[in-house]
N, CA, C and O atoms as a printed pandas DataFrame, in Angstrom:
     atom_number atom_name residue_name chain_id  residue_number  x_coord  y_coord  z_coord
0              1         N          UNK        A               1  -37.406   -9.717  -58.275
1              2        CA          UNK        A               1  -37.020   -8.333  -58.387
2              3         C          UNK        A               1  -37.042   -7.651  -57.029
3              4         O          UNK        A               1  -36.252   -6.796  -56.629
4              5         N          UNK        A               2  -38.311   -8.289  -56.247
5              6        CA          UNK        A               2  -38.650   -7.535  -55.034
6              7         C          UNK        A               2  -37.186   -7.788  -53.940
7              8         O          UNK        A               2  -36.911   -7.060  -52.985
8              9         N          UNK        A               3  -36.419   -8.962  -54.375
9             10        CA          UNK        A               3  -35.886   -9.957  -53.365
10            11         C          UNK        A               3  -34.101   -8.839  -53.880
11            12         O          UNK        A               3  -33.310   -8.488  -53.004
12            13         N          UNK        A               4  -33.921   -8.565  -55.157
13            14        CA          UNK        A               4  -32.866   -8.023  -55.574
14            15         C          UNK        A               4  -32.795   -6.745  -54.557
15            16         O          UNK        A               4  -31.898   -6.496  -53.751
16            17         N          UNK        A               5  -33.818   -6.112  -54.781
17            18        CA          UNK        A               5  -33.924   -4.873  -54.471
18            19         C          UNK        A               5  -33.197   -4.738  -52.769
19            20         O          UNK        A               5  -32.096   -4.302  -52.433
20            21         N          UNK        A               6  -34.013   -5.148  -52.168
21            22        CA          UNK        A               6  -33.441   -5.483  -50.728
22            23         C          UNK        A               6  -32.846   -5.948  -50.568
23            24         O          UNK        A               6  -32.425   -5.741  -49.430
24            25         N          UNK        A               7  -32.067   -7.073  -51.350
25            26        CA          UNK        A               7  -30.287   -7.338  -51.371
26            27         C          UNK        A               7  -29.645   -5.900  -51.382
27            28         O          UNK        A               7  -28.955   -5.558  -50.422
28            29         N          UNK        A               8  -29.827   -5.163  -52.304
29            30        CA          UNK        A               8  -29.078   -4.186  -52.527
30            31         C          UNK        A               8  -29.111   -2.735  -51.671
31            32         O          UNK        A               8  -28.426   -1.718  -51.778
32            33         N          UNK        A               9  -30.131   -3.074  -50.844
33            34        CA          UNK        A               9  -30.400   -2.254  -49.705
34            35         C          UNK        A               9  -29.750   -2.512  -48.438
35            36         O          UNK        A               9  -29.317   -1.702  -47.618
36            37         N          UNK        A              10  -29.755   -3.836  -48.416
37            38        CA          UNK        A              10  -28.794   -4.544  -46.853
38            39         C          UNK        A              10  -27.744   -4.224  -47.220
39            40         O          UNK        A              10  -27.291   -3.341  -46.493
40            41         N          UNK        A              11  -26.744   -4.651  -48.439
41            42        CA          UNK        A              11  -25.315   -3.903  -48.710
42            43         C          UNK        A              11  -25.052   -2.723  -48.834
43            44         O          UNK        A              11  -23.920   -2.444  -48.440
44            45         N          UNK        A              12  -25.992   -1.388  -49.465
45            46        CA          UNK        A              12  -26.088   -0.563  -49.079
46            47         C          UNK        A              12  -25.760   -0.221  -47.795
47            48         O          UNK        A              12  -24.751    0.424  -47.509
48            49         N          UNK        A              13  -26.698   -0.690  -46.879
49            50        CA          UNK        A              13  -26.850   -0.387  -45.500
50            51         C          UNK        A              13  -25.603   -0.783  -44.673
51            52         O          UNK        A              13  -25.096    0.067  -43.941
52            53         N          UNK        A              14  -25.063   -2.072  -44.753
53            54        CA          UNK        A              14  -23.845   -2.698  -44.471
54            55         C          UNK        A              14  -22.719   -1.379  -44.635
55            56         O          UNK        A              14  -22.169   -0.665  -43.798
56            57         N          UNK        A              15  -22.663   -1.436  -46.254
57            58        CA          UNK        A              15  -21.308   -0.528  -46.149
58            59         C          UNK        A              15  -21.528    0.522  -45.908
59            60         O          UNK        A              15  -20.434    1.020  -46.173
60            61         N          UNK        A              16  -22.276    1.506  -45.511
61            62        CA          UNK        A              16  -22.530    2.594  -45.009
62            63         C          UNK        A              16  -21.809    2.057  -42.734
63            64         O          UNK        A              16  -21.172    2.780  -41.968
64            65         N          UNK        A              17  -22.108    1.244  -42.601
65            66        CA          UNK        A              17  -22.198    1.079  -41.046
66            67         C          UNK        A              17  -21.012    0.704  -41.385
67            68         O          UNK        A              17  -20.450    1.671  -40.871
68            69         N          UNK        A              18  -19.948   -0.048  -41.934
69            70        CA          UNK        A              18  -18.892   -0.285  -42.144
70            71         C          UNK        A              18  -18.239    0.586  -42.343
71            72         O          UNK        A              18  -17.025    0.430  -42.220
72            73         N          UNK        A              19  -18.730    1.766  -42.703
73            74        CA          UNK        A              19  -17.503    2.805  -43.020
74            75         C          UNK        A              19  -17.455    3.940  -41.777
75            76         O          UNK        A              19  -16.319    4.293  -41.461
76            77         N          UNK        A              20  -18.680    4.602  -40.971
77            78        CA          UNK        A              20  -18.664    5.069  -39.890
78            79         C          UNK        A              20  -18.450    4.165  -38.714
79            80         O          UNK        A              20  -18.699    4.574  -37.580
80            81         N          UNK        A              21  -17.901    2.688  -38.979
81            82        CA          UNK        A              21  -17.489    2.331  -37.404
82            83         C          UNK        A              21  -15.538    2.336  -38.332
83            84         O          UNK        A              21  -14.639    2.551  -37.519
84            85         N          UNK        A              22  -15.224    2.192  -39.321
85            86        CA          UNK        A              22  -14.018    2.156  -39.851
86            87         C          UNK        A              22  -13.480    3.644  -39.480
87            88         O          UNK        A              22  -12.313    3.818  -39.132
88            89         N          UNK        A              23  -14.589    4.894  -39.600
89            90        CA          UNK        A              23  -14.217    6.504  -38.883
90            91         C          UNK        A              23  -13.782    6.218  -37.970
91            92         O          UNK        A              23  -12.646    6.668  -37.816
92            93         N          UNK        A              24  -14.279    5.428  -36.932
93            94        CA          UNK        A              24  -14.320    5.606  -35.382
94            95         C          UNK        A              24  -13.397    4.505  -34.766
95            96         O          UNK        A              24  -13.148    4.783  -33.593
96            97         N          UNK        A              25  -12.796    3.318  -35.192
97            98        CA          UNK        A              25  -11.780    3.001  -34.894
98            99         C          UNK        A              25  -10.113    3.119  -34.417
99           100         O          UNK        A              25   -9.250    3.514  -35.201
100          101         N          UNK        A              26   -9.882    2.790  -33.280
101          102        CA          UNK        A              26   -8.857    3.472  -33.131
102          103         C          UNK        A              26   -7.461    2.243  -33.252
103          104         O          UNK        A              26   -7.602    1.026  -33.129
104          105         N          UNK        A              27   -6.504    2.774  -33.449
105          106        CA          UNK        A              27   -5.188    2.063  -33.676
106          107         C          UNK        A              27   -5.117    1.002  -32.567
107          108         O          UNK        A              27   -5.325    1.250  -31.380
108          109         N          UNK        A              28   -4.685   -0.655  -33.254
109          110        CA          UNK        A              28   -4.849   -1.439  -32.542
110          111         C          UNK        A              28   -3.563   -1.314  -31.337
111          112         O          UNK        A              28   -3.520   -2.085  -30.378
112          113         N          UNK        A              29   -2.677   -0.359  -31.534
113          114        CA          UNK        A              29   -2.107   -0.003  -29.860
114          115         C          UNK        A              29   -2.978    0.361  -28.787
115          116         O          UNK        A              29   -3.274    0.164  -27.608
116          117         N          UNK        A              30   -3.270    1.109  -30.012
117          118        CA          UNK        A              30   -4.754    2.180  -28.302
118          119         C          UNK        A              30   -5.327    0.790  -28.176
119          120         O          UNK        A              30   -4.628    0.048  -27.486
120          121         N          UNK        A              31   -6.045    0.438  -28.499
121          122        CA          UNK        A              31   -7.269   -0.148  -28.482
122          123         C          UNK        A              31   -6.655   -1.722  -27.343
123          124         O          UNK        A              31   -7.421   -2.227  -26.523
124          125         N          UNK        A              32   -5.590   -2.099  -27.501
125          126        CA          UNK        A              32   -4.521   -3.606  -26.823
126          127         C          UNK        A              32   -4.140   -2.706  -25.818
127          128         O          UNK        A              32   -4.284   -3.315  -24.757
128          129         N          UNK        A              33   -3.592   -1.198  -25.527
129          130        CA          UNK        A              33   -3.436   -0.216  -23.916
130          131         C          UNK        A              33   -4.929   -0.380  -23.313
131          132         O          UNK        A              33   -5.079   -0.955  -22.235
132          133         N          UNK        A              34   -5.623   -0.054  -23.767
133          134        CA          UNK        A              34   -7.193    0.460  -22.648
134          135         C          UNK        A              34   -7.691   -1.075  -22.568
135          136         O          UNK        A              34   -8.156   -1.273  -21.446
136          137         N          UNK        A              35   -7.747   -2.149  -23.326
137          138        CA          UNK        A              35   -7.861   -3.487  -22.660
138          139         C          UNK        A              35   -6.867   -3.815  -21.490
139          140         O          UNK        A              35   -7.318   -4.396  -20.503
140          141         N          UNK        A              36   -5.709   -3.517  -21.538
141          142        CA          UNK        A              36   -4.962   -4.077  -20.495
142          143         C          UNK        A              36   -4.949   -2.945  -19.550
143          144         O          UNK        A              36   -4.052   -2.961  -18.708
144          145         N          UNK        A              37   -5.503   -2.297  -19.545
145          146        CA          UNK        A              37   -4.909   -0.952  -18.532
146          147         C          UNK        A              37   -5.772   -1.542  -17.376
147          148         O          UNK        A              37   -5.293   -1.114  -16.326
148          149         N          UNK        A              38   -7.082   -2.524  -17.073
149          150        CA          UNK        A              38   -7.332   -2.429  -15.766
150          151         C          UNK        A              38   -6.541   -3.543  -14.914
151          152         O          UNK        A              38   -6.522   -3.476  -13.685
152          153         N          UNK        A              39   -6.118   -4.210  -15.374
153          154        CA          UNK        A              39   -4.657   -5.113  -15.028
154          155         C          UNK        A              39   -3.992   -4.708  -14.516
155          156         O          UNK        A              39   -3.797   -4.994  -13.335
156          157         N          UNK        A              40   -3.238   -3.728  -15.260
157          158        CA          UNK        A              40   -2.610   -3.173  -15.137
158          159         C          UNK        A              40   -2.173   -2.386  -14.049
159          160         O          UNK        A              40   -1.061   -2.455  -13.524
160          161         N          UNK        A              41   -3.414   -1.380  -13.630
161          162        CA          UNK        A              41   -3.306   -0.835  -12.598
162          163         C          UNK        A              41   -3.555   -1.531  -11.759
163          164         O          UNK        A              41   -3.061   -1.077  -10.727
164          165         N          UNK        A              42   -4.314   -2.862  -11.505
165          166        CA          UNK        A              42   -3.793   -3.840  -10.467
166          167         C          UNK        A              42   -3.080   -4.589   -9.665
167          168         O          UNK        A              42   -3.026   -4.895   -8.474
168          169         N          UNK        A              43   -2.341   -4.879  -11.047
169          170        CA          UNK        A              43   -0.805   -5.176  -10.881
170          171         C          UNK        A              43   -0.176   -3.733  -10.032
171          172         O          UNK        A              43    0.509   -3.747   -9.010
172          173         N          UNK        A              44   -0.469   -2.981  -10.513
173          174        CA          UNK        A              44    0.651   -2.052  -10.090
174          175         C          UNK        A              44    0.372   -1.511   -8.634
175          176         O          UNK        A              44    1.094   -0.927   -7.826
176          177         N          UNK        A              45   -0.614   -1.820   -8.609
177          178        CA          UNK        A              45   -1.549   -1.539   -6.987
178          179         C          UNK        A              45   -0.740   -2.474   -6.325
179          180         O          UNK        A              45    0.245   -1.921   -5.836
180          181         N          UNK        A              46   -0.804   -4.282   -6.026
181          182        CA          UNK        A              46   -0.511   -4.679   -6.003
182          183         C          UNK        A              46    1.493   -4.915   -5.383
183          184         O          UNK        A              46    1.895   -5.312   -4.289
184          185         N          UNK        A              47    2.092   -4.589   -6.294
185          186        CA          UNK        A              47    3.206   -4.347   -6.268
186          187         C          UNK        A              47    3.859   -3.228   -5.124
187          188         O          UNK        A              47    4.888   -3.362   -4.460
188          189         N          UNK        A              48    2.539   -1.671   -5.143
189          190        CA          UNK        A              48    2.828   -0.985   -4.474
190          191         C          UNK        A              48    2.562   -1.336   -2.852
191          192         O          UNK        A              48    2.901   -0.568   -1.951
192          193         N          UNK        A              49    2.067   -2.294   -2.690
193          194        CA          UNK        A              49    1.482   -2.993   -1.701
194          195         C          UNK        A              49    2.618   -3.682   -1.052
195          196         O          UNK        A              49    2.857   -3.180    0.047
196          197         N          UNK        A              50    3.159   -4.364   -1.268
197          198        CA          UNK        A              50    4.018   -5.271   -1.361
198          199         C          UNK        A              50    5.125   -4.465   -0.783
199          200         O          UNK        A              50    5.571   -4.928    0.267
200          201         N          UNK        A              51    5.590   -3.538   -1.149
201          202        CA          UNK        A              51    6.463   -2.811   -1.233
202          203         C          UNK        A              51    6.298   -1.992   -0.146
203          204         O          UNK        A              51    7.361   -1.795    0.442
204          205         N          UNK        A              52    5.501   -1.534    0.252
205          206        CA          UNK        A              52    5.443   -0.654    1.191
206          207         C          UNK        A              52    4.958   -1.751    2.518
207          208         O          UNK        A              52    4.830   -1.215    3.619
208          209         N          UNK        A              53    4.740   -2.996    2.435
209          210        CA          UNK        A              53    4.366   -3.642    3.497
210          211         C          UNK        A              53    5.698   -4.086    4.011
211          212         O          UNK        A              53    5.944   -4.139    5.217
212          213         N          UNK        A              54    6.858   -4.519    2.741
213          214        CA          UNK        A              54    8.389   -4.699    3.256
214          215         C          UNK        A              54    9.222   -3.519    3.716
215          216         O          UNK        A              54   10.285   -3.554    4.335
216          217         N          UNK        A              55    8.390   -2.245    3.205
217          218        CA          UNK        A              55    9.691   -0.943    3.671
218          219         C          UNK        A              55    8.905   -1.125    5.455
219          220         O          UNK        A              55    9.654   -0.949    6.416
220          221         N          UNK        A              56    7.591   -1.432    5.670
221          222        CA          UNK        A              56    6.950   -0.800    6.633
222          223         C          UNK        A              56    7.266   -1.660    7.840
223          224         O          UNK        A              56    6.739   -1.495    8.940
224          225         N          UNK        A              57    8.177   -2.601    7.551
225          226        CA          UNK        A              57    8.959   -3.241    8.591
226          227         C          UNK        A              57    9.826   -2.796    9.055
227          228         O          UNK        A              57   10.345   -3.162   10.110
228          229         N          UNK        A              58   10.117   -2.026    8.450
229          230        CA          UNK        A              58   12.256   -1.436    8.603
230          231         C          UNK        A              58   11.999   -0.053    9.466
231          232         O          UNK        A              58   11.013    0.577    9.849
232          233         N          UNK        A              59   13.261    0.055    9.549
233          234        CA          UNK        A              59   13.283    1.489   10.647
234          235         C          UNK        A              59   13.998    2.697    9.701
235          236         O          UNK        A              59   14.625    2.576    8.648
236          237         N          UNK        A              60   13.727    3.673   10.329
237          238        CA          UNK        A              60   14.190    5.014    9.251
238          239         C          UNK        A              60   13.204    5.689    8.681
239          240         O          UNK        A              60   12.004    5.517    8.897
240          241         N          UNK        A              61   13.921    6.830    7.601
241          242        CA          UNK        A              61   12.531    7.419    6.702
242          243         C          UNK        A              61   11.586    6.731    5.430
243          244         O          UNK        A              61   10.574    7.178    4.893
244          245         N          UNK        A              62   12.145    5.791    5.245
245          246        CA          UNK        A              62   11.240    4.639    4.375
246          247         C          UNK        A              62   10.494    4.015    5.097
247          248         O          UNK        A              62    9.393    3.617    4.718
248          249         N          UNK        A              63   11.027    3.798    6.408
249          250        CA          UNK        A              63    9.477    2.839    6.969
250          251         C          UNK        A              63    9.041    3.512    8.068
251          252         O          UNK        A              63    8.569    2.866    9.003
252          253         N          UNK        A              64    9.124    4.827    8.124
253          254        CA          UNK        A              64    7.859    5.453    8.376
254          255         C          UNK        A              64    6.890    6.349    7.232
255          256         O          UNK        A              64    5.761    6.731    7.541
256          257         N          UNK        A              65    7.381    6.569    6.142
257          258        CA          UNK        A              65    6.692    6.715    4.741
258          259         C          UNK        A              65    6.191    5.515    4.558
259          260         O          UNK        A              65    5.000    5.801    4.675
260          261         N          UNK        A              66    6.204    4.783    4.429
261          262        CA          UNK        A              66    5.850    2.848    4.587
262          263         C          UNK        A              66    4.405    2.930    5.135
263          264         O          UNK        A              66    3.343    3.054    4.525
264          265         N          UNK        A              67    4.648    2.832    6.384
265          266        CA          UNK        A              67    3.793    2.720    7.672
266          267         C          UNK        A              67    2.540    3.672    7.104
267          268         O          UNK        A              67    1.439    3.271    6.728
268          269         N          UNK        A              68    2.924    4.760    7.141
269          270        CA          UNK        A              68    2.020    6.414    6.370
270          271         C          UNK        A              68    0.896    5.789    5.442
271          272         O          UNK        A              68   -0.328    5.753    5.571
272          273         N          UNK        A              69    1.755    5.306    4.456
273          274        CA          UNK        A              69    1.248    5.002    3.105
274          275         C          UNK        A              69    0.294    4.212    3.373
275          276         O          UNK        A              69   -0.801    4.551    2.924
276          277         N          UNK        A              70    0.364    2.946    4.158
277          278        CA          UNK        A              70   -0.466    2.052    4.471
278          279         C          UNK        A              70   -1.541    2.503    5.153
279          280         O          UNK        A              70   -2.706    2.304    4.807
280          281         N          UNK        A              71   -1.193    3.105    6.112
281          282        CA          UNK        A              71   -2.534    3.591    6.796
282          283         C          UNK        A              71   -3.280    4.772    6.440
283          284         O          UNK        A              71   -4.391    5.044    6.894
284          285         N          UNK        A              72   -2.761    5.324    5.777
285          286        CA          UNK        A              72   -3.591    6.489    4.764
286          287         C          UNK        A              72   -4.315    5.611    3.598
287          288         O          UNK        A              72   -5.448    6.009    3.327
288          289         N          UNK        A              73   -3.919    4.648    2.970
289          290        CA          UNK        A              73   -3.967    3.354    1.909
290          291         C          UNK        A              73   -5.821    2.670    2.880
291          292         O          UNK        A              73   -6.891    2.516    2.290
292          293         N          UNK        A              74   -5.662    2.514    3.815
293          294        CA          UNK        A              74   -6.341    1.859    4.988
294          295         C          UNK        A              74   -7.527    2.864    5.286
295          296         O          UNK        A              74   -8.653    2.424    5.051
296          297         N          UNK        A              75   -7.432    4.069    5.739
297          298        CA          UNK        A              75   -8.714    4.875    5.934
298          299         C          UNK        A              75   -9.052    5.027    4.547
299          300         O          UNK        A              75  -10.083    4.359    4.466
300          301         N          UNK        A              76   -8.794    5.543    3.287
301          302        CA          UNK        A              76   -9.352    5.829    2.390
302          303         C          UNK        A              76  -10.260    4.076    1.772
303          304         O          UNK        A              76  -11.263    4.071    1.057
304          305         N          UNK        A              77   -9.905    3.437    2.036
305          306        CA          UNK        A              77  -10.586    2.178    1.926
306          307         C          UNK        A              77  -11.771    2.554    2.723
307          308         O          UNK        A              77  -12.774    3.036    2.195
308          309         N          UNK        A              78  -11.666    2.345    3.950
309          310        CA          UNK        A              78  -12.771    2.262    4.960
310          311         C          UNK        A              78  -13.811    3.050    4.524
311          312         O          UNK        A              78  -14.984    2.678    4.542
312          313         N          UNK        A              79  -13.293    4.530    3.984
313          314        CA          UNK        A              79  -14.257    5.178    4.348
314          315         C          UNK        A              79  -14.461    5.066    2.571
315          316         O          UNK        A              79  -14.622    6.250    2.277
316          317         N          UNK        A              80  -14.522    4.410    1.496
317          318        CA          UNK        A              80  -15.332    4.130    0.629
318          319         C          UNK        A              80  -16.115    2.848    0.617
319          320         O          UNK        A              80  -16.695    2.330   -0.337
320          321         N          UNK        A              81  -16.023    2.448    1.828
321          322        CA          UNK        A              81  -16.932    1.018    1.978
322          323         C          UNK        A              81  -17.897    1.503    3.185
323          324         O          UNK        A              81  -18.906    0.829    3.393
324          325         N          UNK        A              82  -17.624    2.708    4.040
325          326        CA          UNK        A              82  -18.624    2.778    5.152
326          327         C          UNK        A              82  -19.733    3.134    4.853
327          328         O          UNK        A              82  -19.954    3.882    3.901
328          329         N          UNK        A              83  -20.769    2.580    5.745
329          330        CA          UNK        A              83  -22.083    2.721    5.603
330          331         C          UNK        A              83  -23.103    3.834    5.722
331          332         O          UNK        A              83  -22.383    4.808    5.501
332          333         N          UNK        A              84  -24.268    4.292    5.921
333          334        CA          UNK        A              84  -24.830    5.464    6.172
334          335         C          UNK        A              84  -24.071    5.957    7.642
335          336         O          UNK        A              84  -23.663    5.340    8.625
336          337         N          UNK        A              85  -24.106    7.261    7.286
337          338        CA          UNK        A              85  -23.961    8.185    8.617
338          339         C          UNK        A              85  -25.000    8.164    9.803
339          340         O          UNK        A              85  -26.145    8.194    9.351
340          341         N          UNK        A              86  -24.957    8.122   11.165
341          342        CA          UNK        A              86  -25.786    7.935   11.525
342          343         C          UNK        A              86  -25.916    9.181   12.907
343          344         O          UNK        A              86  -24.821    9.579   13.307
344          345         N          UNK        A              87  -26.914    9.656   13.469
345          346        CA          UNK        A              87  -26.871   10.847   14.536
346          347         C          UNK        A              87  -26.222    9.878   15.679
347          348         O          UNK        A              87  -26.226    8.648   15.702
348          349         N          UNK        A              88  -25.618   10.866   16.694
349          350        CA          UNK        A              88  -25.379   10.328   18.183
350          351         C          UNK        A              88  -26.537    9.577   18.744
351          352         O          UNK        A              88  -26.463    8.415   19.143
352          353         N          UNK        A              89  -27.531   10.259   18.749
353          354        CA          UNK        A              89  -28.952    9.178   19.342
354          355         C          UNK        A              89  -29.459    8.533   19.149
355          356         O          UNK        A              89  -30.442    8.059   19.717
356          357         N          UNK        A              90  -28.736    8.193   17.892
357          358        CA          UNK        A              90  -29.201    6.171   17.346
358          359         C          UNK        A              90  -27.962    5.456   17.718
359          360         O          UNK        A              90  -27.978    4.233   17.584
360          361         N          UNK        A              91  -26.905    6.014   18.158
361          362        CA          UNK        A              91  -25.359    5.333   18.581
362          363         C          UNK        A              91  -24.914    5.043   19.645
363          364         O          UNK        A              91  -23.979    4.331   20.010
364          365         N          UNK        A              92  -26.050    5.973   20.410
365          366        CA          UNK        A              92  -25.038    5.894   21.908
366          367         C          UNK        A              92  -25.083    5.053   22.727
367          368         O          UNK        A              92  -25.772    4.098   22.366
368          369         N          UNK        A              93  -24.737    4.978   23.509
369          370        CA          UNK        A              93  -24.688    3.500   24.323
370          371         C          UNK        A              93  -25.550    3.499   25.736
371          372         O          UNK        A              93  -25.857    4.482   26.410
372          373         N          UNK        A              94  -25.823    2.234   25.963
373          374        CA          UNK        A              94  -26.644    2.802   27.755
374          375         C          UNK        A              94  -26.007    3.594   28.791
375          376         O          UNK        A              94  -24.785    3.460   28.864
376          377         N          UNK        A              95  -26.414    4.178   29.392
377          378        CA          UNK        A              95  -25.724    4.878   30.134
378          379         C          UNK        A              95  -25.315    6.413   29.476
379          380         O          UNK        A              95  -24.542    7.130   30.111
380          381         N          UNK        A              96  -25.728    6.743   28.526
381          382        CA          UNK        A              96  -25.221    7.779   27.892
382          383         C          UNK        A              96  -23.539    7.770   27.571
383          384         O          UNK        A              96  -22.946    8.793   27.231
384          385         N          UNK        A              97  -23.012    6.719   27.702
385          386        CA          UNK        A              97  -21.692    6.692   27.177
386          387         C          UNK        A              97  -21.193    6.703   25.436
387          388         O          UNK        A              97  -21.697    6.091   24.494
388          389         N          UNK        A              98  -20.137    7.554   25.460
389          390        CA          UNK        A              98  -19.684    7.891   24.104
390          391         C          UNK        A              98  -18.015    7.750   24.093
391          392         O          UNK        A              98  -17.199    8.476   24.661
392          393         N          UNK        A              99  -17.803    6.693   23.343
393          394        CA          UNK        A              99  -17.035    6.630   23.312
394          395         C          UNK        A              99  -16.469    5.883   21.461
395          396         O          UNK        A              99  -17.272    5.493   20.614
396          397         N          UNK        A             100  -15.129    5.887   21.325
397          398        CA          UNK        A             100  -14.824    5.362   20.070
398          399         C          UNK        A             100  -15.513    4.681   19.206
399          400         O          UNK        A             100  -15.360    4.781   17.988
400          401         N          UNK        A             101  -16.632    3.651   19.982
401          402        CA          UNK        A             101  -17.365    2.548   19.062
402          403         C          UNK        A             101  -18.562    3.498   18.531
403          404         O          UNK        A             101  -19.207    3.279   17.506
404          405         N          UNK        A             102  -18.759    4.671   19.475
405          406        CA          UNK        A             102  -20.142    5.763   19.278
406          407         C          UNK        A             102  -19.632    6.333   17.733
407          408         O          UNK        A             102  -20.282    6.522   16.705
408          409         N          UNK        A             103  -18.290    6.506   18.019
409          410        CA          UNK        A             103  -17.934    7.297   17.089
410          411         C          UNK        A             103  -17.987    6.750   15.601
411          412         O          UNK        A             103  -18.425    7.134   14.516
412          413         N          UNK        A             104  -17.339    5.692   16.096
413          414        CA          UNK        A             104  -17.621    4.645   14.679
414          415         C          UNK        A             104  -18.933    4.392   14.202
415          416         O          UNK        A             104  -19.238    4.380   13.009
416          417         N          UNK        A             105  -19.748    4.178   15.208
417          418        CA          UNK        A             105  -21.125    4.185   14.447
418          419         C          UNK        A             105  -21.884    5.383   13.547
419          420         O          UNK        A             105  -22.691    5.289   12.622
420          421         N          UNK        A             106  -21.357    6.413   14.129
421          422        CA          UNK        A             106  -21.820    7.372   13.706
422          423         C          UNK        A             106  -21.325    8.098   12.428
423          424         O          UNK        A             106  -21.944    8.925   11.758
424          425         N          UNK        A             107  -19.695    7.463   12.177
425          426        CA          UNK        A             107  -19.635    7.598   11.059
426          427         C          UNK        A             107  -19.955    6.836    9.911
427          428         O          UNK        A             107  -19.870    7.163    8.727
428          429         N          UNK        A             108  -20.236    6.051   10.289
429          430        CA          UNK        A             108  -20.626    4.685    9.566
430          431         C          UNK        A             108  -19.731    3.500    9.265
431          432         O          UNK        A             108  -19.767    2.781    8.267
432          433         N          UNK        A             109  -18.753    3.412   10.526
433          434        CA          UNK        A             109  -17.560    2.250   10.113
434          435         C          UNK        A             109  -17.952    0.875   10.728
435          436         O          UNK        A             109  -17.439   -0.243   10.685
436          437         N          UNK        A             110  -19.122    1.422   11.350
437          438        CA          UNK        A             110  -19.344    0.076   12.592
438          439         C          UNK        A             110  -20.888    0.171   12.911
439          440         O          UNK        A             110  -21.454    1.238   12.675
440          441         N          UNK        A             111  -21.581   -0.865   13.424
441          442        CA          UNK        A             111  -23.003   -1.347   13.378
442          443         C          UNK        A             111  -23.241   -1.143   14.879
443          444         O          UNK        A             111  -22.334   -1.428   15.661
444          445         N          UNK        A             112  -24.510   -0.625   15.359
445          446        CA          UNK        A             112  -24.487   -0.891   16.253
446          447         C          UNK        A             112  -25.094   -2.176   16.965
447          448         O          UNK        A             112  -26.234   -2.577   16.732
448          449         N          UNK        A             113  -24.352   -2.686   17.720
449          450        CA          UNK        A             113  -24.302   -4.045   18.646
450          451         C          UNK        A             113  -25.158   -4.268   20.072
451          452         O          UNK        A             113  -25.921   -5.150   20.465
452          453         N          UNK        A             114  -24.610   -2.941   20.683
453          454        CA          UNK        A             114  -25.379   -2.738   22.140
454          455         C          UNK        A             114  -26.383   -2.615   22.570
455          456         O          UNK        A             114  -26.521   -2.485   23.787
């Protein structure tokens, strides 16, 4: 009897969780878009890549929009991979010299070496 009872409590319980994840389901389109969508935008990254590396050969207003793209494409990289910021007086070089590599260190694109 004891063993019925709690059968009838797990199915209970079952179709209760079966029916608030059946609420919350969404149409197997949505659901086959947001699986493929990070692909997706890879691919399409990808492609845009491609594309602007062949316009960025050519001469005219496409391959200097080309060229643009890439190197705007290029700092926004850098500067989500650069490292801590750092003051001039952990960067500078002997001699008190400051120059581009100072600069880089200090923004955090480059280590210092010297």
């Amino acid at each position: 009897m004891k063993a019925l009872s709690i059968l009838f409590l797990l199915v209970g319980l079952a179709a209760v969780a079966q029916e608030s994840l059946a609420a919350e389901s969404k149409p197997l389109a949505t659901e086959a878009a947001e699986a493929i969508q990070p692909y997706a935008k890879r691919f399409g990254e990808a492609v845009d890549q491609t594309v602007n590396e062949f316009f960025a050969g050519t001469d005219g207003p496409l391959g200097d929009a080309a060229r643009s793209n890439l190197q705007r494409r290029e700092q926004a990289e850098r500067e989500a991979n650069r490292g801590t910021r750092k003051t001039m007086k952990e960067c500078i070089k002997p001699g008190n010299v400051i120059d581009d590599d100072v600069k880089e260190c200090m923004d955090g694109f480059r280590e210092k070496t010297w």
